[in-house]
C-alpha positions in Angstrom: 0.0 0.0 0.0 1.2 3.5 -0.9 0.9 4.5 3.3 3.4 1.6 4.1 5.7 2.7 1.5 5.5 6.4 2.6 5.7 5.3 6.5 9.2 3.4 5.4 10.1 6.4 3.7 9.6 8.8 6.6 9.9 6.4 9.7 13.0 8.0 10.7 12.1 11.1 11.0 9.1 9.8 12.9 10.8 8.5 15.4 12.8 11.5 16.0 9.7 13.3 16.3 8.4 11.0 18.5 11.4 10.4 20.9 10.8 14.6 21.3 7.3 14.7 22.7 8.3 11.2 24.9 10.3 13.8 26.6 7.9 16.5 26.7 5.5 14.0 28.4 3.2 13.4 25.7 1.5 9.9 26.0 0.3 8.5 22.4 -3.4 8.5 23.6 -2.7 12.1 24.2 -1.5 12.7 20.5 -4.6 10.5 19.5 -6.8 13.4 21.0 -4.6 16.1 20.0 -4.7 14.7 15.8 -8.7 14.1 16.6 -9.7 17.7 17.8 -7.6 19.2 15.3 -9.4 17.2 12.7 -12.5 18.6 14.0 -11.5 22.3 14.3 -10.5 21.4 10.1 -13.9 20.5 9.7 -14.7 23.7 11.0 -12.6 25.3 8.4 -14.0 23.4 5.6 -18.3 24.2 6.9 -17.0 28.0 6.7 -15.9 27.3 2.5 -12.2 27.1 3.0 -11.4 24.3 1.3 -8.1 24.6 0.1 -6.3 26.0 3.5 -8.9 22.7 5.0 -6.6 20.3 2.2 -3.0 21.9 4.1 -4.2 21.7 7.4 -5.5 18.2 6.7 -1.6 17.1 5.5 -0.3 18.5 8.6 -2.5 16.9 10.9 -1.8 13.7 9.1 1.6 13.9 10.6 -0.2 13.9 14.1 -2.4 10.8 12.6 1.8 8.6 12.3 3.3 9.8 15.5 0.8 8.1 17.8 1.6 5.0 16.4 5.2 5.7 16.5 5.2 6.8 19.7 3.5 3.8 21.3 6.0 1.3 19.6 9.1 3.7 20.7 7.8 4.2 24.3 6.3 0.5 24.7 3.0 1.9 25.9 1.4 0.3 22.9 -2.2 -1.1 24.2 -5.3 -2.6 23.1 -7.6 0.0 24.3 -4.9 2.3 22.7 -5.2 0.8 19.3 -9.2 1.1 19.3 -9.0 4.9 20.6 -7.1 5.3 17.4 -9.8 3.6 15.2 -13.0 4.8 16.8 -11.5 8.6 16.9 -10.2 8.1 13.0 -13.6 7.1 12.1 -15.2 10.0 14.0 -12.3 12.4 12.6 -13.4 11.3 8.5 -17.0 12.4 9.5 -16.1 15.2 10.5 -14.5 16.1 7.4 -17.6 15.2 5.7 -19.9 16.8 8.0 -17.9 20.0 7.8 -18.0 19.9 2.9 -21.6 18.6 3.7 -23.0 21.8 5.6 -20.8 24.5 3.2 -23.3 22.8 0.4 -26.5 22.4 1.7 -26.3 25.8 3.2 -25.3 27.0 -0.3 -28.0 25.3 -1.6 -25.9 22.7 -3.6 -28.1 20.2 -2.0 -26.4 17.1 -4.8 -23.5 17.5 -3.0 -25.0 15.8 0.0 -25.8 12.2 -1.6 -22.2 12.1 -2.8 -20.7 12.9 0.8 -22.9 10.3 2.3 -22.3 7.6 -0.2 -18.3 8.7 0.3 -18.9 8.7 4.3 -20.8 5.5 4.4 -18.1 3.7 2.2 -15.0 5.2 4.6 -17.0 3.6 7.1 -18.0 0.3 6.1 -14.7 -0.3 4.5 -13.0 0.1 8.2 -15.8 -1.8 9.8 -15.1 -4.5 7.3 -11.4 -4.9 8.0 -12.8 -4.6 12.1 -14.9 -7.4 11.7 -12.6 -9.5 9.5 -10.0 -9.0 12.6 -13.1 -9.9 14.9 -13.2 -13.6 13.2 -9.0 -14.0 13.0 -9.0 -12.7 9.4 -6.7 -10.5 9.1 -7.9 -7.9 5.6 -5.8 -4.9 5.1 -6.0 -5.1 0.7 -8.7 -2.5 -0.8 -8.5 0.0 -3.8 -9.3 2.7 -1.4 -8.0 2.7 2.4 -8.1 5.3 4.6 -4.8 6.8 3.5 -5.9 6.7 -0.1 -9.1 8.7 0.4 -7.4 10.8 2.7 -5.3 11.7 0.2 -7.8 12.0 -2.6 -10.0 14.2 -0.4 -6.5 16.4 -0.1 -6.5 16.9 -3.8 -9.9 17.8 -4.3 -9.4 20.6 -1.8 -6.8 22.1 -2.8 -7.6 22.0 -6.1 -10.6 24.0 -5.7 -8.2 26.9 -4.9 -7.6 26.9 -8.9 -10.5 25.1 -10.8 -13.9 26.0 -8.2 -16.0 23.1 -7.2 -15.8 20.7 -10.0 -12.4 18.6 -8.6 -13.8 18.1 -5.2 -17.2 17.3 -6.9 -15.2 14.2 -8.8 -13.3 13.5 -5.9 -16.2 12.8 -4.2 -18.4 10.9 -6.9 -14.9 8.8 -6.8 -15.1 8.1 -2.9 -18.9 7.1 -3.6 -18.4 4.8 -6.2 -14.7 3.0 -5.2 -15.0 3.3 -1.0 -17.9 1.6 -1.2 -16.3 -0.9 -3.9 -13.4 -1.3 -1.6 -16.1 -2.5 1.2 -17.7 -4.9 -1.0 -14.0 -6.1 -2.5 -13.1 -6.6 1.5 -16.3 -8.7 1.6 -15.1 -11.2 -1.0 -11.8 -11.1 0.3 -13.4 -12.6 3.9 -15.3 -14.8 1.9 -12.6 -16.1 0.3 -10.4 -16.9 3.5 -13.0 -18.3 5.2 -14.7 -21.0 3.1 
């Protein structure tokens, strides 16, 4: 997947980071919260229309997103209820996003633009819950045309490119996370299928 090859890419410089707010006293559930808040103050940003400065701030709090991770694995304070913070506040941190394009819309009255963010929203979802469930019957499913750092990275794009082009790209990018998060879900679905018969 193009987030592991990234991840190899950057890992040092991870871990230097991370090593740094060890010694500041920053525990990785701390940096969970710290990633999730600022993911809702973007969606904040993106309700008021600014989508492009929403795409930056998005990239940088990614880097939030990799150092809890990291800083678990360096500090060994990796834990289970750890690992689900992560998940359940990732989840709640994509709807945000959503939530935050959604309302600029509708209270535009581009009311279309709602069926694609829900179709996008309820693929994210469902593609994660897959992979949750999979894990829930010792199938472990990490494969899909879209995961999270795929649409994340999509959704980037679409931002920022509106600073240039107007609506249409994040319109696309959106009819894309529709159509292939949602094909990603079913794909995972087959995938089980196949390890278990």
């Amino acid at each position: 997947m193009l987030s592991m090859f990234l991840r190899q890419k950057v890992q040092a410089y991870l871990d230097a980071i991370a090593r740094g707010l060890d010694k500041l006293g920053i525990t990785p559930n701390a940096l969970t919260l710290i990633g999730f808040f600022a993911m809702c103050g973007i969606g904040v940003v993106l309700a008021l229309g600014w989508f492009a400065l929403g795409g930056l701030l998005i990239i940088a709090s990614g880097i939030l997103d990799a150092l809890d991770g990291t800083l678990a694995r360096l500090t060994n304070r990796a834990t289970q209820f750890g690992a689900f913070l992560d998940s359940t506040t990732d989840r709640f941190a994509e709807g945000a996003l959503f939530f935050g394009i959604m309302f600029w819309y509708v209270q535009n009255g581009v009311t279309f633009v709602a069926y694609l963010v829900y179709f996008a929203l309820l693929g994210s979802l469902m593609v994660s819950y897959a992979r949750a469930r999979a894990e829930g019957l010792g199938v472990q499913i990490k494969e899909g045309l879209l995961t999270r750092f795929e649409r994340i990275a999509l959704l980037i794009i679409g931002l920022i490119l509106t600073a240039f082009f107007g609506d249409a790209p994040l319109w696309i990018v959106l009819a894309l996370l529709a159509i292939f998060a949602n094909a990603t879900a079913v794909q995972r679905m087959w995938l089980v299928y196949q390890a278990t018969k």
